[in-house]
N, C-alpha and C positions, 0 to 999 in steps of 0.2 A: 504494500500500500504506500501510496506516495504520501509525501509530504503536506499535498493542497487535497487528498484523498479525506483527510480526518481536518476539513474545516469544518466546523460545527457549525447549525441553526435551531434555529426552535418553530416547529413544526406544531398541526393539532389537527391532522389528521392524514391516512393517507387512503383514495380509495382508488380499487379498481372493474375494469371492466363498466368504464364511463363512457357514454359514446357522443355527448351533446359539447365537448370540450376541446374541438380539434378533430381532424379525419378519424374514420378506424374506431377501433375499440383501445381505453386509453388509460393509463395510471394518472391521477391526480394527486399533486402532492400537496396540502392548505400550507403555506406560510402565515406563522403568526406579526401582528401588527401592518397598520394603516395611517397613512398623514392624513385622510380623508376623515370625513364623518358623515356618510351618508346615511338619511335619517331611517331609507329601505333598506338596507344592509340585511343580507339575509344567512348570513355568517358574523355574528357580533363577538365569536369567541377569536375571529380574527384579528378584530382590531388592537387590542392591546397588548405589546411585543413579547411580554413576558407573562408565563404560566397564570393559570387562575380557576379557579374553584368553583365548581357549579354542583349545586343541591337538587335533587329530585325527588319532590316531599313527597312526592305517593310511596318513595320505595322506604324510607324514613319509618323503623320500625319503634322508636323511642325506648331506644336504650341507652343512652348518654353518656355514651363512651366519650364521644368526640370532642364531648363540654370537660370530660375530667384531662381529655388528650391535649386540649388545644392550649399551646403556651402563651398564647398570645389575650387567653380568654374573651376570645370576639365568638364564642360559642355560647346560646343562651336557649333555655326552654323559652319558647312562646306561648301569648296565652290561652291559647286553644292546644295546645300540644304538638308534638315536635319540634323541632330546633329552626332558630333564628341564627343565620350567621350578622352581625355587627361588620359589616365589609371594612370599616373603615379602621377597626382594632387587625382585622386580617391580615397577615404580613404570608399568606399563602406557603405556611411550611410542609402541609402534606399528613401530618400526623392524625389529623380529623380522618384523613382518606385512609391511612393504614390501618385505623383500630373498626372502622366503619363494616358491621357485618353484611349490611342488608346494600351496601354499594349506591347508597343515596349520596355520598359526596364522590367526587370524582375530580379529577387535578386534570386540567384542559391545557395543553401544550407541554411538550418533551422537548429536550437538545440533544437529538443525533447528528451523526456525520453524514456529510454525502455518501460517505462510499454504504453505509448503513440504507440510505435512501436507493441508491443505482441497484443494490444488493435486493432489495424487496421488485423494486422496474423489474428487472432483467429477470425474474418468477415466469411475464408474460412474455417474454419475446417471442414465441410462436404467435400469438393471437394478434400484437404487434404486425409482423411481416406479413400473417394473410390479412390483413382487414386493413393494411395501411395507415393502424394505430402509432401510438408513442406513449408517449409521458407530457403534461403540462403541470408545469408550473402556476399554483394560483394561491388564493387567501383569504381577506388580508392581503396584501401588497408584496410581492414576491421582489421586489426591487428596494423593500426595505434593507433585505438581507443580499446584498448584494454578489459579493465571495461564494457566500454558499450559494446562491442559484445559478451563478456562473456556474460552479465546479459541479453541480450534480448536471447539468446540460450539459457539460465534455465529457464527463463518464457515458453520459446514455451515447452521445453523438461518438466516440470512440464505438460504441457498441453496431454503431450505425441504428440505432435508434430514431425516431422522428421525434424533435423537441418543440414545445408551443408553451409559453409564456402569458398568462393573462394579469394586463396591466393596467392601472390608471393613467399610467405614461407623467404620473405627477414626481417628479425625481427628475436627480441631475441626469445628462449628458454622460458623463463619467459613467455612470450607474450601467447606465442601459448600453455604454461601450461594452462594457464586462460581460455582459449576457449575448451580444448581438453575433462575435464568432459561432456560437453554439445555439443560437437559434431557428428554428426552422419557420416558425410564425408566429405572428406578435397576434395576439386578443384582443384588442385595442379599446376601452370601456371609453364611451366620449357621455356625460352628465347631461351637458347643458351646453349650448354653443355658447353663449351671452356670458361672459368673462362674472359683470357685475352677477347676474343669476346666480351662474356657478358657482360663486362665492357664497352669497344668501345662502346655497342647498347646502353646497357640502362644507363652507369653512375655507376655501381659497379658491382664487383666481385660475381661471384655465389656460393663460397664456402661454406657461410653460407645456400643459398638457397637448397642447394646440401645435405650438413650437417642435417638440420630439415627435410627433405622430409626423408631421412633415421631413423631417430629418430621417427618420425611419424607412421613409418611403423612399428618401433620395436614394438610401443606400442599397434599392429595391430588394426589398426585405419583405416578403409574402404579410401580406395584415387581413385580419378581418376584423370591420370595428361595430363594438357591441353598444346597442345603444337600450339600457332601463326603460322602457317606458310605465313611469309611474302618475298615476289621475291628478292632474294639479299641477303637476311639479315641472314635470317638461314634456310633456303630453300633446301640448299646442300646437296647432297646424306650423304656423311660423317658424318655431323652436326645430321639430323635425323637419322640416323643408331645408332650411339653414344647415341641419348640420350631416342631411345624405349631400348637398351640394358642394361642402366641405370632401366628404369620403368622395366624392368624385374627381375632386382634385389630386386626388393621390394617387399616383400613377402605379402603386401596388398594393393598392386594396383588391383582394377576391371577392369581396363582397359585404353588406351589413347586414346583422345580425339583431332581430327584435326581442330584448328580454321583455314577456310581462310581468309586472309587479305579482308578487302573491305574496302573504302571511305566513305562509310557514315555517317561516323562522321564528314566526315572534313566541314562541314556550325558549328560545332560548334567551331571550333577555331576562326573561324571569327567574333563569336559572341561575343568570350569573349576579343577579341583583341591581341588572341594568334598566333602565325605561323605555320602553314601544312609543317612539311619538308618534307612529300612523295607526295606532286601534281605530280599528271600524274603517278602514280606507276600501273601498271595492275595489280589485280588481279590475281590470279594463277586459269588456266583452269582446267576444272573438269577431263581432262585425268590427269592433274601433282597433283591432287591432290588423284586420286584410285591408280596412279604409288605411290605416299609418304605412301598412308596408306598400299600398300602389302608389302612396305619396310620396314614399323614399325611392323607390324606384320611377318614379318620372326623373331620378336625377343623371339616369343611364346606367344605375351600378347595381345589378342584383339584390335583391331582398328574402329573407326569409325569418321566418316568427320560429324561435326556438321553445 
């Protein structure tokens, strides 16, 4: 094992036998942490870089181990029974989760190595080579961690693996040099065209995001760029018109990709003692969503609803 083989990340989950994440049948690796904050975020245990504890009260048999375990005492009986964690006393040591019989606490994000990560890929490489699958890169912001998702994208691309990256494209230049020998396609997420919007939604400016999707393309570099569409938010005829017109400028987009909003994420903010700002938001019905995709596709550049 080389030397750049055992750079470590912190990961929180890995799945396989994915097919909506890049061609083929596909390993999916979650990197943890995000500069974003998007309010539909349907992975909330990706956003923050470092491990963290999530409670599943139905499995919570009350046996109050984990209140006599936790050194930190952010462990409390609530007043209807079972446990409260105190997030704020939590200093996330683990020890609630080791003495836990019934697996109602759980510790969300590990630090393995790449070669740990290429080790579990390389299981499928048969199903890889006939189905014209890989390995993608996602989160959470995979370009947080930069090292590491370079080096696990040279291990698989050594293997002759197919690599695909899905990104905010919100990061340096620098960042995305490190990933771009070893990548095969970029995921390209685009918010909000309107800088100031983008800002309002997620917490910063698109300019940069805007800036490297451009740059990416110079270096024609295979993209497809995924666009949320969430009710309200960026939904609007305008908003999508704007920014298929945009992915049409880019001389190596394959095409764009329609995410619809849905709620199934939201039991896990609850679990980790986060807040749902969209409760009760309706998803977008399947006429609003063939009307968005003939609208992005009058820009010349293929469409399709994922």
């Amino acid at each position: 094992m080389s030397h750049k083989a055992r750079v470590t990340g912190t990961i929180f989950g890995i799945e396989r036998y994915a097919i909506h994440d890049g061609p083929g049948i596909r390993t999916l690796v979650f990197l943890k942490g995000c500069p974003l904050q998007c309010p539909w975020c349907q992975n909330p245990e990706g956003l923050d870089p470092k491990p963290q504890l999530a409670f599943f009260p139905d499995k919570c048999i009350e046996c109050w181990r984990c209140i006599d375990t936790c050194p930190y005492n952010a462990m409390v009986r609530a007043k209807r029974g079972r446990v409260k964690i105190l997030r704020k006393r939590c200093k996330v040591s683990g020890k609630c989760v080791e003495t836990c019989p019934s697996e109602a606490l759980k510790l969300i994000g590990k630090t393995v190595s790449a070669e740990d990560v290429f080790k579990e890929a390389v299981k499928d490489l048969p199903f890889y080579r006939n189905s014209g699958g890989g390995v993608t890169l996602t989160g959470g912001e995979p370009l947080m961690q930069p090292d590491f998702a370079a080096e696990v994208l040279k291990l698989c691309k050594e293997k002759g693996i197919h690599t695909a990256i899905e990104t905010s494209g919100y990061t340096s230049w620098e960042n995305i040099g490190k990933v771009l020998p070893f990548t095969d396609l970029f995921l390209y997420d685009i918010k909000h065209l309107a800088p100031s919007k983008h800002k309002e939604l997620v917490g910063a400016s698109n300019e940069l995001i805007l800036g490297n999707a451009e740059r990416i393309s110079e270096m024609d570099k295979p993209m497809v760029i995924r666009i949320p569409v969430i009710p309200g938010f960026n939904d609007s005829d305008d908003n999508m018109r704007a920014t298929a017109e945009f992915a049409a400028r880019l001389k190596s987009v394959e095409r764009i990709e329609l995410l619809p909003y849905h709620n199934l994420g939201e039991p896990k903010y609850k679990r980790l003692g986060l807040r749902y700002d969209l409760k009760g938001l309706i998803p977008p019905s399947r006429e609003h969503m063939m009307r968005t995709c003939r609208l992005a596709e009058a820009s010349g550049v293929r469409c399709v609803i994922v």
